[in-house]
Structures are given as structure tokens and as C-alpha cells.
C-alpha positions as CSV (number, residue, x, y, z in Angstrom):
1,X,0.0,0.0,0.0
2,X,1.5,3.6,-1.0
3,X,-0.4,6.0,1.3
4,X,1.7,5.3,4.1
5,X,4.6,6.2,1.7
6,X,2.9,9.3,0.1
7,X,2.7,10.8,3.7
8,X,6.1,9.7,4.2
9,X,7.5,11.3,1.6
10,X,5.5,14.3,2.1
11,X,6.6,14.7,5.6
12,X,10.1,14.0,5.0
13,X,9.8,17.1,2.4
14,X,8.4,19.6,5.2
15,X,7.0,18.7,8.8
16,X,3.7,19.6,8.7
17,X,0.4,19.1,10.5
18,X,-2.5,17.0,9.5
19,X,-4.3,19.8,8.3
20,X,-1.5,21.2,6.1
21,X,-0.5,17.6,5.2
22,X,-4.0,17.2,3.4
23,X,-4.0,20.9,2.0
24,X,-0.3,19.8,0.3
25,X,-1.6,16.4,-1.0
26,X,-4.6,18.8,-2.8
27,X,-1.8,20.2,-4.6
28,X,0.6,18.4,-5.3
29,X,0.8,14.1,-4.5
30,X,-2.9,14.2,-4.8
31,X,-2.3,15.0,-8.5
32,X,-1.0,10.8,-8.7
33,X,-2.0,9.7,-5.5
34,X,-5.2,11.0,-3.6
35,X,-6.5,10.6,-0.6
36,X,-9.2,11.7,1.8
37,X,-8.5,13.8,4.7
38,X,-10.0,10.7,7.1
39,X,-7.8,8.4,5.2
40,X,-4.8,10.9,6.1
41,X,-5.4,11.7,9.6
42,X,-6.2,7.5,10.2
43,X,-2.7,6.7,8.4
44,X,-1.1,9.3,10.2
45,X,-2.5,8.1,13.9
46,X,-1.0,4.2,12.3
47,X,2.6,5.8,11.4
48,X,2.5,7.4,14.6
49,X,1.9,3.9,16.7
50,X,4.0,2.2,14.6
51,X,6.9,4.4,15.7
52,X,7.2,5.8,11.7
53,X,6.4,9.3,12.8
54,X,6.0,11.3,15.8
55,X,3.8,14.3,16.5
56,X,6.8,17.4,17.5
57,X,6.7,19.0,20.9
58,X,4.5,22.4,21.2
59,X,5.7,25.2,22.0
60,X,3.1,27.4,24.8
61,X,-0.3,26.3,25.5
62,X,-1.4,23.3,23.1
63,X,-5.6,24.0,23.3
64,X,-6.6,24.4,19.6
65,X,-2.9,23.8,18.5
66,X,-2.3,21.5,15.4
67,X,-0.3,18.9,16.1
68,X,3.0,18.8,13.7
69,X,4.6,15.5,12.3
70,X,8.3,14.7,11.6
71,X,9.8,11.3,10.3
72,X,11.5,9.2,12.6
73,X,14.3,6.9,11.3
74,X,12.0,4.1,11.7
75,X,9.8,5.9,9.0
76,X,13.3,7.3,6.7
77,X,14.2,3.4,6.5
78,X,10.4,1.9,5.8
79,X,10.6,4.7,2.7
80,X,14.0,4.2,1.1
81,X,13.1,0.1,1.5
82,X,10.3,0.9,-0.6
83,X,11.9,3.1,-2.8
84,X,14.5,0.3,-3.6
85,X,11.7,-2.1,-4.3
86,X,11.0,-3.6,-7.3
87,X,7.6,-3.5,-8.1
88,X,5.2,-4.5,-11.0
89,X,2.6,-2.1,-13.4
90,X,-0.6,-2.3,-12.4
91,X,-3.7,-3.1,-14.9
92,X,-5.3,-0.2,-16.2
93,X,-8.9,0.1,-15.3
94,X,-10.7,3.0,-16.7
95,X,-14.3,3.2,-16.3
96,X,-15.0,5.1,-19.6
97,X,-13.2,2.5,-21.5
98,X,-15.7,0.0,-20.0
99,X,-18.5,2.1,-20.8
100,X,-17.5,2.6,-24.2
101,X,-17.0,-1.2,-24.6
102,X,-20.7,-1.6,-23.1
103,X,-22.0,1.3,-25.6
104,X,-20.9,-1.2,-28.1
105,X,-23.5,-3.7,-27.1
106,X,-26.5,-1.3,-25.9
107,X,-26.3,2.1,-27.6
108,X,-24.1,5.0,-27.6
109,X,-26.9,7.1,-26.1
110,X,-25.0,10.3,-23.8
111,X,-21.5,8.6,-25.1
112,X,-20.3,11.7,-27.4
113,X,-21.8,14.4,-24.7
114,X,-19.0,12.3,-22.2
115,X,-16.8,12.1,-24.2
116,X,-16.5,15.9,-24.8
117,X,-16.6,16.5,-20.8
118,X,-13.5,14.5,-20.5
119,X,-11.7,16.2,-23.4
120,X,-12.4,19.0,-21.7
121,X,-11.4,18.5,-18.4
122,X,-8.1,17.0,-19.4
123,X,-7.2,20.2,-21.4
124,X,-7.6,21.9,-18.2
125,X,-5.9,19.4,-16.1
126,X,-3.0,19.7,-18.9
127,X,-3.1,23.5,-18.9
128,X,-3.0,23.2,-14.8
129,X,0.5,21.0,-15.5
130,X,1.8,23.1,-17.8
131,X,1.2,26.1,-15.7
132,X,3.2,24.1,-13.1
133,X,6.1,23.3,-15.3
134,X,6.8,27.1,-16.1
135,X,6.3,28.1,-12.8
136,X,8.2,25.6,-10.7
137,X,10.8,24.1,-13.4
138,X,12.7,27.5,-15.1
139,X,15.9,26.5,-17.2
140,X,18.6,25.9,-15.0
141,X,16.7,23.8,-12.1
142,X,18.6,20.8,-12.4
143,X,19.2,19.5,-9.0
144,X,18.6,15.5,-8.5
145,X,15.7,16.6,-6.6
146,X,14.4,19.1,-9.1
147,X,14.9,16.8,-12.0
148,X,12.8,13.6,-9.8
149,X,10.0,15.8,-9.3
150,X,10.2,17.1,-13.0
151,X,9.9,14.0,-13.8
152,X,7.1,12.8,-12.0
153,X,4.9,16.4,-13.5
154,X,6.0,15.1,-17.0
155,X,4.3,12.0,-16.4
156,X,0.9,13.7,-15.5
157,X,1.4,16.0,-19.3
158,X,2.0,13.3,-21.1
159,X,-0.7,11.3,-20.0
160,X,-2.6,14.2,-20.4
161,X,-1.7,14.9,-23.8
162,X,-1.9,11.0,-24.5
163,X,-5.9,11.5,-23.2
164,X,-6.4,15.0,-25.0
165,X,-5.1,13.1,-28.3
166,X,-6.9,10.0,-27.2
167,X,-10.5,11.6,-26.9
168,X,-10.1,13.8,-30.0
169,X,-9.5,10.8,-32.0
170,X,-12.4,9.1,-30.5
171,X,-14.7,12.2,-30.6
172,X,-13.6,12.5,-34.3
173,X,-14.1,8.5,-35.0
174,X,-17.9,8.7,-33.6
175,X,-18.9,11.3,-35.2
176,X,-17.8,10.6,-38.7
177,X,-20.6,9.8,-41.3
């Protein structure tokens, strides 16, 4: 399971409390990985007992304050073991794919309306990317780091472009004469 790594790997980025752990996952891991805010704050109580994490000391009076999380080395080593991992693809499953393969059989009835909706909303998710790249990726930001998490934002435009391509095609196939 990766949700215990994804908050790992967050945390290990910047200590931060539930609360801003769940606001960083909206924008940024959440992009590949998502997660709820109950499925955060229960994975963070079980890193946290397991002896993964540990909520830091508060400074003054702690009514009201947010509790912050660091990474212990207990938490460090369970990450870079599953870093080093091998580990397989998984299948795709993609609901419209199904549906499309069930429209097949029973009728393409609301099929093209969908299949413009998505196109649309992966143009924006693309443009969102993009937007990213140019802000947080100038010429010249080459560290190791840098170029991991360039990396990783590539992935999401390409599979982006692959789906904006993808659904134009299919748009363009369907309503041919």
C-alpha cells in the first residue's frame, strides 16, 4: 500500500500538521495519489503507533494547536526500503473505456456528450501541469531533486496529452458519417 509512503515522503519534504498535510496532498501528490482527509489523519494516527512518525513537541499552551509531524528513522528506513523495491505495473482500469465497450452492445446514447466533458477536463488538467512546469521548473533547475520531481509532472502531461489526443480521435471516429 502507497499512502503510508505518500505521507512519508510528504513529511520528509516539510514537517507539517495533518491539516497542512492534506492541504499539500490537494496540490501536489494528490495530482497521482489521492487521498481523503479521514484516510490521512487515520494513516497518520498508524505511522504514529508504529513508531514511523511522531507528532513534534509544542511550543506554549497546546488547546486548539495543530499537532506537527516529523519522520523518525524508523519511517526514513520503511521509505527508502520501498523506494529500492521492485515493483510490478498495475492493470489499467478505466471506467469510460468499460463504458465505451458496453456502448458497443447497448447504444451510444450520452456517449459523445462524455466524451466531450472529459476532453475538456483533461485540457484543463494539462493546462493546470503546464502552468506548473513554467512556474516551478525554469531553465537551470537541475538539481537531483528538481529533476525527480520534474519527472514525476512530465508523467501527468503526457498522460494528459496522450488523453487529449486519445479523446479527439475518439470524438472524431464517432462522429464521422
Amino acid at each position: 500500500m502507497s499512502l503510508p509512503h505518500a505521507i512519508l515522503t510528504a513529511l520528509l519534504e516539510k514537517p507539517s500538521s495533518g491539516l497542512e498535510l492534506t492541504r499539500r496532498f490537494d496540490k501536489s501528490i494528490g495530482y497521482f495519489w489521492s487521498a481523503t482527509h479521514q484516510q490521512i489523519y487515520r494513516e497518520l494516527g498508524r505511522l504514529e503507533r508504529e513508531g514511523a512518525i511522531r507528532a513534534l513537541p509544542r511550543q506554549g499552551a497546546s488547546r486548539g494547536q495543530k499537532k506537527e509531524y516529523e519522520v523518525l528513522p524508523a519511517g526514513r528506513a520503511e521509505l527508502a526500503r520501498w523506494t529500492a523495491a521492485s515493483q510490478d505495473p498495475k492493470p489499467m482500469r478505466d471506467a469510460l473505456l468499460l463504458r465505451l465497450r458496453a456502448a458497443a452492445v447497448v447504444g451510444t446514447e450520452g456517449v459523445q456528450e462524455d466524451l466531450h466533458r472529459h476532453l475538456d477536463l483533461h485540457r484543463r488538467q494539462l493546462a493546470e501541469y503546464e502552468e506548473i512546469e513554467r512556474r516551478d521548473f525554469p531553465p537551470g533547475k537541475d538539481a537531483v531533486e528538481d529533476r525527480l520531481r520534474h519527472v514525476v509532472l512530465r508523467a501527468g502531461i503526457d498522460l494528459e496529452t496522450f488523453w487529449t489526443q486519445w479523446l479527439t480521435r475518439a470524438i472524431e471516429e464517432l462522429e464521422a458519417p
